[in-house]
C-alpha positions in Angstrom: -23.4 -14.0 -76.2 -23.3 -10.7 -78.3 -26.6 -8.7 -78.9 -26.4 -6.6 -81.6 -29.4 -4.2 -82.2 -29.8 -3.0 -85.7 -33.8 -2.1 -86.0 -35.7 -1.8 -83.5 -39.0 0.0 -85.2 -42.5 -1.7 -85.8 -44.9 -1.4 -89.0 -42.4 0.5 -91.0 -39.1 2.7 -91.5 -39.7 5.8 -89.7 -37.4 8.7 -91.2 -36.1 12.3 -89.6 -34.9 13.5 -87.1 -37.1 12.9 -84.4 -36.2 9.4 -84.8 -32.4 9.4 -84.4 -31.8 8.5 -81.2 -33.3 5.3 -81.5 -33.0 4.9 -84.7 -36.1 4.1 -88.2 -35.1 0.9 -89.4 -37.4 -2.1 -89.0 -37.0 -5.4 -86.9 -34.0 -7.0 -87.2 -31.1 -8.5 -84.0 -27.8 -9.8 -84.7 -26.2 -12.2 -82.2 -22.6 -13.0 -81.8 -20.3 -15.3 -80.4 -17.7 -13.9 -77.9 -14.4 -12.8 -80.1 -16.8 -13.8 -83.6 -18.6 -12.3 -86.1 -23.1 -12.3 -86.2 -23.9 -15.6 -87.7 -27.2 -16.0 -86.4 -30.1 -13.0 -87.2 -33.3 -12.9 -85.9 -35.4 -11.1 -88.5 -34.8 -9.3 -91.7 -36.1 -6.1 -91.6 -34.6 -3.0 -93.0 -32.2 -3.3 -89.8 -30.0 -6.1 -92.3 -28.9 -2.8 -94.0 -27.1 -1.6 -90.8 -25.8 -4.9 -89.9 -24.2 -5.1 -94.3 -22.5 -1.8 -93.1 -21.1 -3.1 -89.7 -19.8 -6.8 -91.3 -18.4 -5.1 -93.6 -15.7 -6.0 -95.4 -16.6 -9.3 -94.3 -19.4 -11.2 -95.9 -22.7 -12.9 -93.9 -22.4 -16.8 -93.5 -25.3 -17.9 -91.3 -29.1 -18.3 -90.5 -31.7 -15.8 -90.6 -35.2 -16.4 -88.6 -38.0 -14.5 -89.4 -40.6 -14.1 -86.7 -44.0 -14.1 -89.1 -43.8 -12.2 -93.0 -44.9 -8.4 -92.5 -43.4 -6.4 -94.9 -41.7 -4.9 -91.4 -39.7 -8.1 -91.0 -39.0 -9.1 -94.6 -38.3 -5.5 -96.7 -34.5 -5.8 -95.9 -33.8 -9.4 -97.2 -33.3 -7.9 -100.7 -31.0 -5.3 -99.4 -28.7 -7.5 -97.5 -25.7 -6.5 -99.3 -23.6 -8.6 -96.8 -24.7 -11.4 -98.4 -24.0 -11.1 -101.8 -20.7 -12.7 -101.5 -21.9 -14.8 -98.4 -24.6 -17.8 -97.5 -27.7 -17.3 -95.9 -30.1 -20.1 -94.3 -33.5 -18.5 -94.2 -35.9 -20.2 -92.1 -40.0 -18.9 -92.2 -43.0 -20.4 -89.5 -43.7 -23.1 -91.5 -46.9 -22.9 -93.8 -46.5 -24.2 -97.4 -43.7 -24.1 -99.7 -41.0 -21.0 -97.8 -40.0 -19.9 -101.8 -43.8 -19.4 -102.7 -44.5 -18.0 -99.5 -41.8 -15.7 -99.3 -42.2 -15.0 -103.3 -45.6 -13.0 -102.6 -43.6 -10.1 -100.7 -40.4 -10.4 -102.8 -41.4 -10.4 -106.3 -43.1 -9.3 -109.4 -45.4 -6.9 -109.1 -44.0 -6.1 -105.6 -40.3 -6.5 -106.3 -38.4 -6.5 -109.4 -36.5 -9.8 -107.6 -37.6 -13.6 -106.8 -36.3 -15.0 -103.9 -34.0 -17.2 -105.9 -32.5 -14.4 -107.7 -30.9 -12.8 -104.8 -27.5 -12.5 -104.8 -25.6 -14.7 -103.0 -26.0 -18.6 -101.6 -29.6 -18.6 -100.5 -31.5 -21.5 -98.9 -35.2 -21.2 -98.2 -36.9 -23.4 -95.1 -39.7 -24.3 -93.3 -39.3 -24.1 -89.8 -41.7 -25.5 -87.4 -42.5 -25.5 -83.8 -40.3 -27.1 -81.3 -36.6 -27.4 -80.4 -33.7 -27.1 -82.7 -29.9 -26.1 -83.5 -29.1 -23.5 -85.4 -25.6 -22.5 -86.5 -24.7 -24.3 -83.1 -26.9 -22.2 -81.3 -29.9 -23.7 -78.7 -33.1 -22.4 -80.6 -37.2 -23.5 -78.9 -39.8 -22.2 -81.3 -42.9 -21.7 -80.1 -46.4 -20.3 -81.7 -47.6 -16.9 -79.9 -50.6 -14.7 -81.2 -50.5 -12.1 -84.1 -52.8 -10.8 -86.6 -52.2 -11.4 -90.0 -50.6 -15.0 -90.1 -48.5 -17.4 -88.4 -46.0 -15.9 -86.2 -43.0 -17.1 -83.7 -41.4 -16.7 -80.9 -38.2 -17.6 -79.7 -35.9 -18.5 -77.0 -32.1 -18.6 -78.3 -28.9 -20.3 -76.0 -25.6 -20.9 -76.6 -24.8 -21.9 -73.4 -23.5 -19.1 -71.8 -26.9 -17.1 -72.0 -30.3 -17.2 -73.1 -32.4 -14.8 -74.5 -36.2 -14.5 -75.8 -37.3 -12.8 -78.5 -41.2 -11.7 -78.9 -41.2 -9.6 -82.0 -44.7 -9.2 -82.4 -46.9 -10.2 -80.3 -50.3 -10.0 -79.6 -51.6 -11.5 -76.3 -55.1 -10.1 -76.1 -56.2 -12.7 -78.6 -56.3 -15.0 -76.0 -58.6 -12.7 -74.1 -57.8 -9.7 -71.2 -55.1 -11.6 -68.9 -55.4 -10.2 -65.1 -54.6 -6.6 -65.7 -56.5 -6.1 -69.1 -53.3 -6.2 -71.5 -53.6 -9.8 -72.2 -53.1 -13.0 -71.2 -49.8 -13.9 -69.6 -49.9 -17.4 -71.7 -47.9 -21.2 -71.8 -45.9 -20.1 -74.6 -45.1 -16.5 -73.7 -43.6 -17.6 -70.3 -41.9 -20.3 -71.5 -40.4 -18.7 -73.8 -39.2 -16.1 -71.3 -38.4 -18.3 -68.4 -35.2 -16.9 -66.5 -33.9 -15.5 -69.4 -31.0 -13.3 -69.3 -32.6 -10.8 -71.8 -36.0 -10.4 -72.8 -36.6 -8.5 -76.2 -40.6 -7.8 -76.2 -42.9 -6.0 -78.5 -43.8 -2.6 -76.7 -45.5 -1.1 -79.4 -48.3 0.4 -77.7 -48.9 1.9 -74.2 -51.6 0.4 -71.7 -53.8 3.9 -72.4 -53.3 3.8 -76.1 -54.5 -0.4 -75.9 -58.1 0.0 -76.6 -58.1 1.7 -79.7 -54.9 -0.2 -81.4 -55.1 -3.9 -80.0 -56.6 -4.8 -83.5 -53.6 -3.7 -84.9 -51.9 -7.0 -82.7 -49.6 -5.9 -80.6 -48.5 -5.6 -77.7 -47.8 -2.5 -75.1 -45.0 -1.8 -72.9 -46.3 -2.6 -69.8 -47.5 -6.3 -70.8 -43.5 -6.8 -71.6 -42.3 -5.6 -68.1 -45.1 -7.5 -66.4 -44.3 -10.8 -68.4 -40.8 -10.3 -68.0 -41.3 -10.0 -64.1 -43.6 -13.1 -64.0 -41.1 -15.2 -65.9 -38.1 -14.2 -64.0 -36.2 -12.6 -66.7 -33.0 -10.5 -65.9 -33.9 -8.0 -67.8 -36.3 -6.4 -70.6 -35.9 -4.5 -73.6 -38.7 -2.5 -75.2 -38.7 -3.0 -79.1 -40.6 -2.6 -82.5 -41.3 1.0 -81.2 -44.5 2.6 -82.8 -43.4 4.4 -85.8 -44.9 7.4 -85.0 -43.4 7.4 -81.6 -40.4 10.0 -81.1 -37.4 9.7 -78.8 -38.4 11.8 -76.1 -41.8 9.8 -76.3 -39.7 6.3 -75.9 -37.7 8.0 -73.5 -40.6 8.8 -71.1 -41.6 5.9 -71.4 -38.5 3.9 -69.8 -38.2 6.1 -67.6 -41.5 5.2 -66.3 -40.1 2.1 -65.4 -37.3 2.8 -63.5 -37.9 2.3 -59.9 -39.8 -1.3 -61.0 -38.8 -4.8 -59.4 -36.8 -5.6 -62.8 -34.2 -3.5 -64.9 -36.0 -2.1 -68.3 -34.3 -0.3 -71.3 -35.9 0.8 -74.7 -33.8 -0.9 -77.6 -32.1 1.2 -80.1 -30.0 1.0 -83.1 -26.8 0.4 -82.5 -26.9 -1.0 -79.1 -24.9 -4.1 -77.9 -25.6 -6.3 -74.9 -23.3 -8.7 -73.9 -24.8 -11.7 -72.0 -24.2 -12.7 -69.3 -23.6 -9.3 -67.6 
């Protein structure tokens, strides 16, 4: 299994240049067969521009989940350029008709564009908890807390190697957890259980908690901790803060180097091949 990074910021874009490194762009992970192309993308923030420019010449046939509908994780889908000549399953958290749904962050006023007035071959779904295949792919969807609407999480196989992915996620809904940074849930470690990679919401530090938890996320330390309690190989830190810089994420990977499980902050660009 290929994991192709191509946003890795929360909230929104962040532009300049203290946010090279790790790049601006907004939620968004490719994954790829070994010796294929990404057919299978797990949300469609302003990441699915970078991932037009690295397909390219080569159009986009596959599936796109989304996590929940922030603008965070839905502003690229009308700037996928790869899929213009392509097809592209979209699959929402089910909760009423996808089109409609979808249709109240991509359209008029909002957007000059409809959903079905994107360019290419676009199918729009419901998808609901529970187990399912996805462009051959091993996909358990479970609900996990988030402010602002339905939201979930997901553990993807193809048979070789699993990963989870946590976008957004806000466990101090379901009250302090242990160590005050939420509770370490039935979803969350199921969803995490041995992976090979955990990608985690680390939007927020433990000392920064207090004041932003209504914002619904989670901090970098919740991520490790969960990933450790699960038995994941490995964690990456993701949907940075927007405001965060890149010697701010780099201090703060570095302060989990001498830990009991191996931790990197994700960036643009990055590619993890699993198993490894």
């Amino acid at each position: 299994m290929r994991v192709i990074f191509c946003g890795v910021r929360g909230s929104t874009p962040a532009p300049g240049a203290e946010f090279v490194r790790y790049g601006g762009n907004t939620s968004c992970v490719a994954l790829a067969r070994d010796g294929e192309g990404p057919s299978f993308v797990l949300d469609g923030g302003t990441g699915t521009r970078r991932l037009s420019r690295l397909l390219r010449p080569a159009s986009f046939e596959g599936t796109i989940l989304l996590g929940h509908l922030h603008w965070d994780h839905t502003q690229g889908l009308p700037f996928f350029s790869a899929a213009e000549h392509g097809r592209v399953d979209l699959f929402l958290p089910a909760q009423g008709d996808p089109k409609e749904v979808l249709g109240r962050v991509v359209g008029p006023p909002y957007f000059p564009l409809r959903p079905d007035e994107l360019r290419g071959r676009w199918t729009f779904n419901s998808l609901e908890a529970g187990q399912h295949d996805v462009e051959g792919w091993s996909v358990l969807a479970l609900d996990i807390p988030h402010s602002g609407g339905r939201t979930l999480g997901y553990r993807v196989s193809d048979g070789t190697a699993t990963i989870a992915y946590l976008s957004d996620h806000s466990p101090t809904q379901l009250g302090a957890g242990p160590d005050g940074l939420g509770e370490y849930h039935e979803a969350a470690l199921r969803l995490a259980d041995g992976v090979d990679l955990l990608i985690h919401d680390a939007q927020h530090t433990a000392v920064e908690l207090p004041a932003k938890a209504f914002l619904g996320h989670a901090t970098a330390e919740y991520a490790v901790s969960l990933g450790e309690r699960a038995g994941a190989k490995q964690v990456a830190l993701s949907h940075h803060d927007p405001d965060r810089t890149d010697d701010e994420i780099d201090a703060i990977q570095a302060s989990f180097e001498l830990g009991t499980i191996a931790v990197f902050a994700a960036a643009e660009g990055v590619v993890v091949d699993l198993p490894s």
